[in-house]
N, CA, C and O atoms as a Maestro MAE file, in Angstrom:
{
 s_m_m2io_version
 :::
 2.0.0
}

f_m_ct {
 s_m_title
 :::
 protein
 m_atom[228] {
  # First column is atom index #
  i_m_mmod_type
  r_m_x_coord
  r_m_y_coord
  r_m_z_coord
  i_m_residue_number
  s_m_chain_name
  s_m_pdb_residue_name
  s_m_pdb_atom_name
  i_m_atomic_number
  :::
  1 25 78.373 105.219 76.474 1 A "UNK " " N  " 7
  2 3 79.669 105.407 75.844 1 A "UNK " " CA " 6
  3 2 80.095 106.875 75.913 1 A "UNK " " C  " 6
  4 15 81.240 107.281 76.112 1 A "UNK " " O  " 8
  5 25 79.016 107.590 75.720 2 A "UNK " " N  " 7
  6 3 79.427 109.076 75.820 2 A "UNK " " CA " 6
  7 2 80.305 109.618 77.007 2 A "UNK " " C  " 6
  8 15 81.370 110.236 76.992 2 A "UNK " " O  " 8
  9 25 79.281 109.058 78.337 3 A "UNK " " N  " 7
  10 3 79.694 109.432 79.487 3 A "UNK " " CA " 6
  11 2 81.342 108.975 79.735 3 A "UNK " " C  " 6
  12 15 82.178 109.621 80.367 3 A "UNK " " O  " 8
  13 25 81.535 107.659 79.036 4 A "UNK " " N  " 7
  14 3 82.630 106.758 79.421 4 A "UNK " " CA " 6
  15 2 83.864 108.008 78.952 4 A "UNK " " C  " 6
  16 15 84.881 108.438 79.496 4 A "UNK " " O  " 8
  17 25 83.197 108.273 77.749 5 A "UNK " " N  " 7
  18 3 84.580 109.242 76.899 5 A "UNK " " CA " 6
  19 2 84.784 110.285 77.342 5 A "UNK " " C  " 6
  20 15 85.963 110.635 77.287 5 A "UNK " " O  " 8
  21 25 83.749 111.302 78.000 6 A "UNK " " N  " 7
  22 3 84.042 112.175 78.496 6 A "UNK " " CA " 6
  23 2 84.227 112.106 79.746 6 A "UNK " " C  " 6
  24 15 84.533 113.253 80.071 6 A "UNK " " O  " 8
  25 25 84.229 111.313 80.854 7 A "UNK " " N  " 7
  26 3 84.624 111.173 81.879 7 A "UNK " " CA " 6
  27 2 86.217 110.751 81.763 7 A "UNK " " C  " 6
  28 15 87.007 111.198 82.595 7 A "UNK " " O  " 8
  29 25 86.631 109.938 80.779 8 A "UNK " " N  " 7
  30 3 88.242 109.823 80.152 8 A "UNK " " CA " 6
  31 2 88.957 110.791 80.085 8 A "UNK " " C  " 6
  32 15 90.099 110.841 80.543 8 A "UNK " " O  " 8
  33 25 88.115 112.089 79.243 9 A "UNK " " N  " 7
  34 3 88.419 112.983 78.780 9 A "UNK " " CA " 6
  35 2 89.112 113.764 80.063 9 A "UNK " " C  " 6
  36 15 90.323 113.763 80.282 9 A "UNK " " O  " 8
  37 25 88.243 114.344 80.764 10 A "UNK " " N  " 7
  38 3 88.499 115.078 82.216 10 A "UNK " " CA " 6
  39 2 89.552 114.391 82.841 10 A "UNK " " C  " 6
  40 15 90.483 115.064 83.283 10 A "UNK " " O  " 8
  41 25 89.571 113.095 82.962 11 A "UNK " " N  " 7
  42 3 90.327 112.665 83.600 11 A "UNK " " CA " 6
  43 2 91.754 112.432 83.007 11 A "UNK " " C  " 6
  44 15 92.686 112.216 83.782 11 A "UNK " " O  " 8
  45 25 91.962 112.470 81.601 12 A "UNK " " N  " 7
  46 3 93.507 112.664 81.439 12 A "UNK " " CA " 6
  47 2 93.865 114.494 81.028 12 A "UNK " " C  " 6
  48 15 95.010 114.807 80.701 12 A "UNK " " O  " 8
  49 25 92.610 115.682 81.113 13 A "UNK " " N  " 7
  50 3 93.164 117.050 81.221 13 A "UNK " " CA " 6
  51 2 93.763 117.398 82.532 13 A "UNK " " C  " 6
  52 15 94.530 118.302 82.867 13 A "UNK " " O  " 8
  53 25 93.122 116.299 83.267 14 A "UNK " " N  " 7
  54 3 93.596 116.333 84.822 14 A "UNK " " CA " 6
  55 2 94.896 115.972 85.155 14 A "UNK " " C  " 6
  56 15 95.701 116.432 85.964 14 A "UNK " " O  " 8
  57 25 94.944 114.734 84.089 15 A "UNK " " N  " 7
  58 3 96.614 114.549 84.753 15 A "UNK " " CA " 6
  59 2 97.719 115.274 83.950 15 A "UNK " " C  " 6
  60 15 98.866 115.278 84.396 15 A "UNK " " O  " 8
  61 25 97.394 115.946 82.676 16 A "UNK " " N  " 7
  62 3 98.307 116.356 81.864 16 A "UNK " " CA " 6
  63 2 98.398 117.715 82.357 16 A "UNK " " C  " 6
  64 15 99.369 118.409 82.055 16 A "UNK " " O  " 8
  65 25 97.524 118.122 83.041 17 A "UNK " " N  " 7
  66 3 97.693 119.734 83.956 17 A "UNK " " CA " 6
  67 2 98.768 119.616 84.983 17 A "UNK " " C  " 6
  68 15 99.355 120.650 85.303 17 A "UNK " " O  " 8
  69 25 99.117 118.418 85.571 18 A "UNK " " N  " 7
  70 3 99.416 118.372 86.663 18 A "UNK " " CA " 6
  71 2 101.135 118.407 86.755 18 A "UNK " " C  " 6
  72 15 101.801 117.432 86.407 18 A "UNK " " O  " 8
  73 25 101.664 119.490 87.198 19 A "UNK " " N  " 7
  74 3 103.547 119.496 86.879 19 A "UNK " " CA " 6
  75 2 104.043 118.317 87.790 19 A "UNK " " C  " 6
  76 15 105.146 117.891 87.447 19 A "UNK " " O  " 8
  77 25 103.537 117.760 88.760 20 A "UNK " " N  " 7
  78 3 104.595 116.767 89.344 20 A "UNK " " CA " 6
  79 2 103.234 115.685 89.314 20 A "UNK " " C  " 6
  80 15 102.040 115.939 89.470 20 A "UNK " " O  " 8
  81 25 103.985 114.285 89.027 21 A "UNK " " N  " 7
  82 3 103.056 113.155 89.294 21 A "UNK " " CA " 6
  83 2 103.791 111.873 90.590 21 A "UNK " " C  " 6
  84 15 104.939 111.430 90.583 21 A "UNK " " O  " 8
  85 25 103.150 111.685 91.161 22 A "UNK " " N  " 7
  86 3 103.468 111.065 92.447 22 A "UNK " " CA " 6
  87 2 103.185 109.648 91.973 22 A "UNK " " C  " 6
  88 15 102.113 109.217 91.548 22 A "UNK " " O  " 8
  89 25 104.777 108.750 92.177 23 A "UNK " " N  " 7
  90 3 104.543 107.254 92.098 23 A "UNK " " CA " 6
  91 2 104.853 106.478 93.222 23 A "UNK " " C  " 6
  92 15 105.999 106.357 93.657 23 A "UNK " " O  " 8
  93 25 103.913 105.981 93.674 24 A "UNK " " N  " 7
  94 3 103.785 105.231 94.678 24 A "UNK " " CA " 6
  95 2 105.140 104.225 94.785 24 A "UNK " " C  " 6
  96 15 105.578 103.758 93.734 24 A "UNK " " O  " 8
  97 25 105.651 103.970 95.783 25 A "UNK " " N  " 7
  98 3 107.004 103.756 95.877 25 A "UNK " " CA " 6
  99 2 106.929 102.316 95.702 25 A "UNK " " C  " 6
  100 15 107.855 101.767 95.105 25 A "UNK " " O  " 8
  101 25 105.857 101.559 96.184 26 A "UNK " " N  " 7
  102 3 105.614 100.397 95.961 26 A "UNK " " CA " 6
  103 2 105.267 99.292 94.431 26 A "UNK " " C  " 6
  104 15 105.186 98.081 94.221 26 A "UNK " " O  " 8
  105 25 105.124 100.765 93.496 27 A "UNK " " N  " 7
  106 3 105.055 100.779 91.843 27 A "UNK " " CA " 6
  107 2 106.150 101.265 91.479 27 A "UNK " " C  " 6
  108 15 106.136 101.698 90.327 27 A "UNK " " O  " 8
  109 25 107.106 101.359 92.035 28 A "UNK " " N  " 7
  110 3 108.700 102.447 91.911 28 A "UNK " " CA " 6
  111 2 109.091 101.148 90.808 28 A "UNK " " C  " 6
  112 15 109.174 101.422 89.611 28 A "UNK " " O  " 8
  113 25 109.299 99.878 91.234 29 A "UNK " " N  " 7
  114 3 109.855 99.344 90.420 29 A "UNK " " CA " 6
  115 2 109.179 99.068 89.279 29 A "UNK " " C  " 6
  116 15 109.720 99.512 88.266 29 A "UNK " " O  " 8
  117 25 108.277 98.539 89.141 30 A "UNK " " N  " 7
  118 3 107.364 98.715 87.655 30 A "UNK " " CA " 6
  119 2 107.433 99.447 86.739 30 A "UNK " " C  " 6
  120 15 107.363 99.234 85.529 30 A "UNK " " O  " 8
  121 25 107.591 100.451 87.383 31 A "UNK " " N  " 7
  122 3 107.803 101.776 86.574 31 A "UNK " " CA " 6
  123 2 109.209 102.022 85.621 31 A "UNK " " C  " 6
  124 15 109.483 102.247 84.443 31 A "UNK " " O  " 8
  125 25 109.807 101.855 86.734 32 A "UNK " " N  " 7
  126 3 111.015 101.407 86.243 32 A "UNK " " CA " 6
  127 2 111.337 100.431 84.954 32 A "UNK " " C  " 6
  128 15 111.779 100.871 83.893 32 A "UNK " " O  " 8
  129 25 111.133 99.442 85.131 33 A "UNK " " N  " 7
  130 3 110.714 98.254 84.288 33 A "UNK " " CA " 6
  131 2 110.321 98.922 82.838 33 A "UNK " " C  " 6
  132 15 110.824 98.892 81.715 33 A "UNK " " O  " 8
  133 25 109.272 99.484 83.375 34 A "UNK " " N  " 7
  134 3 108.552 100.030 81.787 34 A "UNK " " CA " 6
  135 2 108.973 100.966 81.330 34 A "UNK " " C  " 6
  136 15 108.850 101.176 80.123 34 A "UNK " " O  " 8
  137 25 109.802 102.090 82.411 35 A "UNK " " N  " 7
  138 3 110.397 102.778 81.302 35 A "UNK " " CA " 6
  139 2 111.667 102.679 80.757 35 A "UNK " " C  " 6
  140 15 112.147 103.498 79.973 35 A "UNK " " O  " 8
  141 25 112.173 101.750 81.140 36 A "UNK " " N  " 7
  142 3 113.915 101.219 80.485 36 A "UNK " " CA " 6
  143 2 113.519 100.160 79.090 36 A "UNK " " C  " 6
  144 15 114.384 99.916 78.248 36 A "UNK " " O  " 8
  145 25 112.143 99.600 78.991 37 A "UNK " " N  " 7
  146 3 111.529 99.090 77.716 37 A "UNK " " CA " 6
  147 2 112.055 99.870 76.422 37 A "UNK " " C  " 6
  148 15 112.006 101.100 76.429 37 A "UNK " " O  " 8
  149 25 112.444 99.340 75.561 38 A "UNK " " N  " 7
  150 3 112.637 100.149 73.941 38 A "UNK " " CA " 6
  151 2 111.284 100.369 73.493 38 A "UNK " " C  " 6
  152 15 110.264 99.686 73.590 38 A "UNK " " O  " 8
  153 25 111.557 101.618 72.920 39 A "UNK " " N  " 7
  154 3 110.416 102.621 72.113 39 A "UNK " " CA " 6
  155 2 109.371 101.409 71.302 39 A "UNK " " C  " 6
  156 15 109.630 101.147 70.128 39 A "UNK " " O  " 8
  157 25 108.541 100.911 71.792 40 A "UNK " " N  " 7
  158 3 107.737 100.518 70.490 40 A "UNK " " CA " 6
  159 2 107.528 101.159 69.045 40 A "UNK " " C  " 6
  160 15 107.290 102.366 69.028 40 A "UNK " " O  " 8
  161 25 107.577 100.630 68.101 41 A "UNK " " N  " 7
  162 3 107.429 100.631 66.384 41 A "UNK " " CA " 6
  163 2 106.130 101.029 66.260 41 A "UNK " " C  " 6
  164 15 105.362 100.131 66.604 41 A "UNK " " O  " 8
  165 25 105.525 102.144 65.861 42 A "UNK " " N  " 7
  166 3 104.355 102.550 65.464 42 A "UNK " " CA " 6
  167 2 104.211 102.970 63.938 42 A "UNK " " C  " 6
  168 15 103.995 104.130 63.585 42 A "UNK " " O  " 8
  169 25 104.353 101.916 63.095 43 A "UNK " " N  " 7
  170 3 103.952 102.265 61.936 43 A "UNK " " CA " 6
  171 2 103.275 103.273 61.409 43 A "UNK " " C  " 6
  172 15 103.756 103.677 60.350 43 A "UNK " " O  " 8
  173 25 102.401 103.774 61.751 44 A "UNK " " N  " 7
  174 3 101.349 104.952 61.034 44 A "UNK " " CA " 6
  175 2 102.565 105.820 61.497 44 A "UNK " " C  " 6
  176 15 103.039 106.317 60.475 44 A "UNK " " O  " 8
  177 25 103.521 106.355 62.980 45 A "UNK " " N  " 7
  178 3 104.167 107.436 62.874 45 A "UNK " " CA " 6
  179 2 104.977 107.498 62.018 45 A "UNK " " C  " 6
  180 15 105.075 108.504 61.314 45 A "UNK " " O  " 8
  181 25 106.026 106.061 61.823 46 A "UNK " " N  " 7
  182 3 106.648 106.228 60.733 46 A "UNK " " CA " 6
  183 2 106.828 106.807 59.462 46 A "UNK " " C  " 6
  184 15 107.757 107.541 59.126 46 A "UNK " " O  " 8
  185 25 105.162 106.143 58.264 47 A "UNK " " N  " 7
  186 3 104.543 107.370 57.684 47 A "UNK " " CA " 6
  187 2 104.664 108.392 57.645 47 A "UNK " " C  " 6
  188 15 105.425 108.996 56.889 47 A "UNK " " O  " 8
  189 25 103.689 109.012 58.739 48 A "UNK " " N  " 7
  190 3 103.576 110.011 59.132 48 A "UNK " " CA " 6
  191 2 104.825 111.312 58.534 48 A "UNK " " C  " 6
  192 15 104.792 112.220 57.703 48 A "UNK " " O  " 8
  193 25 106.142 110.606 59.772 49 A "UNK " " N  " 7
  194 3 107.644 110.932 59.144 49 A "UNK " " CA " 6
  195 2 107.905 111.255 57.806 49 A "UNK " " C  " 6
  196 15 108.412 112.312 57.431 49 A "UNK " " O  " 8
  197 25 107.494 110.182 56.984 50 A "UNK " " N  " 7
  198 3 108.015 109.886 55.518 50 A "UNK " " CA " 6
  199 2 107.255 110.671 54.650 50 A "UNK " " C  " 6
  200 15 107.499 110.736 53.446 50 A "UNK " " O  " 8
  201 25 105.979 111.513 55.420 51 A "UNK " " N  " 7
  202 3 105.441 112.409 54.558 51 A "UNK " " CA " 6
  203 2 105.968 114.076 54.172 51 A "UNK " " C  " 6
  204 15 106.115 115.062 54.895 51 A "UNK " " O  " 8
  205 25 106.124 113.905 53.006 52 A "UNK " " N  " 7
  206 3 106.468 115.494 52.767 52 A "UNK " " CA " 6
  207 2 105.766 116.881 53.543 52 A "UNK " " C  " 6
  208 15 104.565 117.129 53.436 52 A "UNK " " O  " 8
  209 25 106.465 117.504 54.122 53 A "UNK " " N  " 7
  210 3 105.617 118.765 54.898 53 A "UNK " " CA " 6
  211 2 104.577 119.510 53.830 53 A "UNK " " C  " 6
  212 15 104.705 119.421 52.609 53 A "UNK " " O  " 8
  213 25 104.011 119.914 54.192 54 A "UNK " " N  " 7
  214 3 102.722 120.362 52.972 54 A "UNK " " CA " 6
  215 2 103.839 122.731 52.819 54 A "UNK " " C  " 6
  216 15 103.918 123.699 52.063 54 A "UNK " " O  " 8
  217 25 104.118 122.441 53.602 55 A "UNK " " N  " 7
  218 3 104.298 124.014 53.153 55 A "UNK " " CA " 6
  219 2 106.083 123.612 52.398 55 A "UNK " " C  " 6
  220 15 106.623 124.484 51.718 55 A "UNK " " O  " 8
  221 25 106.696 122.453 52.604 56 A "UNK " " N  " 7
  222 3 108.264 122.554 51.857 56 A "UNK " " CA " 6
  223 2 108.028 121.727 50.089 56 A "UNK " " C  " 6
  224 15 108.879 121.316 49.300 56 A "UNK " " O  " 8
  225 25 106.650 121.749 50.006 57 A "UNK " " N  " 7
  226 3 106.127 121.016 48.598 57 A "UNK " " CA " 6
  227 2 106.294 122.404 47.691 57 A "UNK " " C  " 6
  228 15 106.016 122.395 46.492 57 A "UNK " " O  " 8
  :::
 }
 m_bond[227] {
  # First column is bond index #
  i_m_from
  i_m_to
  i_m_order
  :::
  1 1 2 1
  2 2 3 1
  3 3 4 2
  4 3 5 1
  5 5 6 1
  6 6 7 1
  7 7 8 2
  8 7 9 1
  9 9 10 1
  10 10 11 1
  11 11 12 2
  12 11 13 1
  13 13 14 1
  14 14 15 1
  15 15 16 2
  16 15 17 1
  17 17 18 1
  18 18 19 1
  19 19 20 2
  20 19 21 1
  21 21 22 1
  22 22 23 1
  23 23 24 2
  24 23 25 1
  25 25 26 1
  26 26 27 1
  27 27 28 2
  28 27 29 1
  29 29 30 1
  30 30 31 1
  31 31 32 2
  32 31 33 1
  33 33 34 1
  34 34 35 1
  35 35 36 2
  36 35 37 1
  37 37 38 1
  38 38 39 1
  39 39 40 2
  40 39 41 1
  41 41 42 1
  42 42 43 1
  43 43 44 2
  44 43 45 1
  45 45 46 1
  46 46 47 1
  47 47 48 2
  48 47 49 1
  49 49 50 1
  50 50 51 1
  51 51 52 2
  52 51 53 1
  53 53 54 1
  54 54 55 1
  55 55 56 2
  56 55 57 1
  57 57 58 1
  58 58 59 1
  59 59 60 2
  60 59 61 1
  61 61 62 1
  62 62 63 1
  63 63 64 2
  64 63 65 1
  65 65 66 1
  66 66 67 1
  67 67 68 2
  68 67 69 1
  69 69 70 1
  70 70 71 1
  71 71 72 2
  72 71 73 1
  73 73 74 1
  74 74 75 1
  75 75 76 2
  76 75 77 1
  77 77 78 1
  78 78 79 1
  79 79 80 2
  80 79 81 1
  81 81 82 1
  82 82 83 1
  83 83 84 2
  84 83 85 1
  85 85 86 1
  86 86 87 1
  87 87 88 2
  88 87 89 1
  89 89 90 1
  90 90 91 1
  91 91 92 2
  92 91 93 1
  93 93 94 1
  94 94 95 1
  95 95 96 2
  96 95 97 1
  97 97 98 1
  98 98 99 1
  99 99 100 2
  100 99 101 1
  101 101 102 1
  102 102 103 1
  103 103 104 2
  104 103 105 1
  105 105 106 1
  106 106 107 1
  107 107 108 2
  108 107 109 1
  109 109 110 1
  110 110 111 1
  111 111 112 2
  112 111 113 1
  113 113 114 1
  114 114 115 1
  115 115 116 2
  116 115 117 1
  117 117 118 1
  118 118 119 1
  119 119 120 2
  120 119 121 1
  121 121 122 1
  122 122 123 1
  123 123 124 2
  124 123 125 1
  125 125 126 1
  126 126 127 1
  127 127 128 2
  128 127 129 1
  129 129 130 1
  130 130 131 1
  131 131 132 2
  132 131 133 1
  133 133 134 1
  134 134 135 1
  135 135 136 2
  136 135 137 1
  137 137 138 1
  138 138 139 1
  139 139 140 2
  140 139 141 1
  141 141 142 1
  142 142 143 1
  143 143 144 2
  144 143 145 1
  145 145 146 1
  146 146 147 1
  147 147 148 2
  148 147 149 1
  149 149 150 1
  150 150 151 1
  151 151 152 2
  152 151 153 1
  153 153 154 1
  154 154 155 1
  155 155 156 2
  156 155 157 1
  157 157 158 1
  158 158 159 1
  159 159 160 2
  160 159 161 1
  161 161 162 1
  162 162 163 1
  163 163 164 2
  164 163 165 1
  165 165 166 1
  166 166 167 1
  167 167 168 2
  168 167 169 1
  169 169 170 1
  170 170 171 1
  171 171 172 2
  172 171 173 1
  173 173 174 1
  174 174 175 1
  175 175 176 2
  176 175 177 1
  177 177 178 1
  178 178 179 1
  179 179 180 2
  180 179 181 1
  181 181 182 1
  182 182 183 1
  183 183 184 2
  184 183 185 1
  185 185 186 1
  186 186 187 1
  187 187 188 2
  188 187 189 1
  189 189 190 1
  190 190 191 1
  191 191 192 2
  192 191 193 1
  193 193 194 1
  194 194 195 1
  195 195 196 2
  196 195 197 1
  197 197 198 1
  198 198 199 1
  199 199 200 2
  200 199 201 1
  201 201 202 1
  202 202 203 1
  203 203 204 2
  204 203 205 1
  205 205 206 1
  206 206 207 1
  207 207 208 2
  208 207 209 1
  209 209 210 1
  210 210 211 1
  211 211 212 2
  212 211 213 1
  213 213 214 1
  214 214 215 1
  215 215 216 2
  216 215 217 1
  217 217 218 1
  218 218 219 1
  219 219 220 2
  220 219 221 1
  221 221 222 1
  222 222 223 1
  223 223 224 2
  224 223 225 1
  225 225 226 1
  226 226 227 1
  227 227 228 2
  :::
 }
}
């Protein structure tokens, strides 16, 4: 499990380093697809939101 996480690890500092990401033209539309999708509802951010800032208390 360790290895699993840190091999994860490297591998998304890798892509978040990276200024241009290349999509295979043949995934062009997929992509597409998924990103015209509406924002999913993440409850905990919501929260999150609704919490008072700790330094405007």
């Amino acid at each position: 499990d360790f290895v699993r996480r840190k091999a994860l690890e490297a591998a998304e500092l890798d892509i978040l380093s990276r200024s241009v990401v290349t999509i295979p033209a043949e995934n062009w539309e997929a992509f597409e697809t998924w990103a015209k999708q509406p924002p999913k509802k993440l409850p905990a951010i919501e929260e999150l939101l609704r919490t008072p800032l700790t330094w405007e208390e």
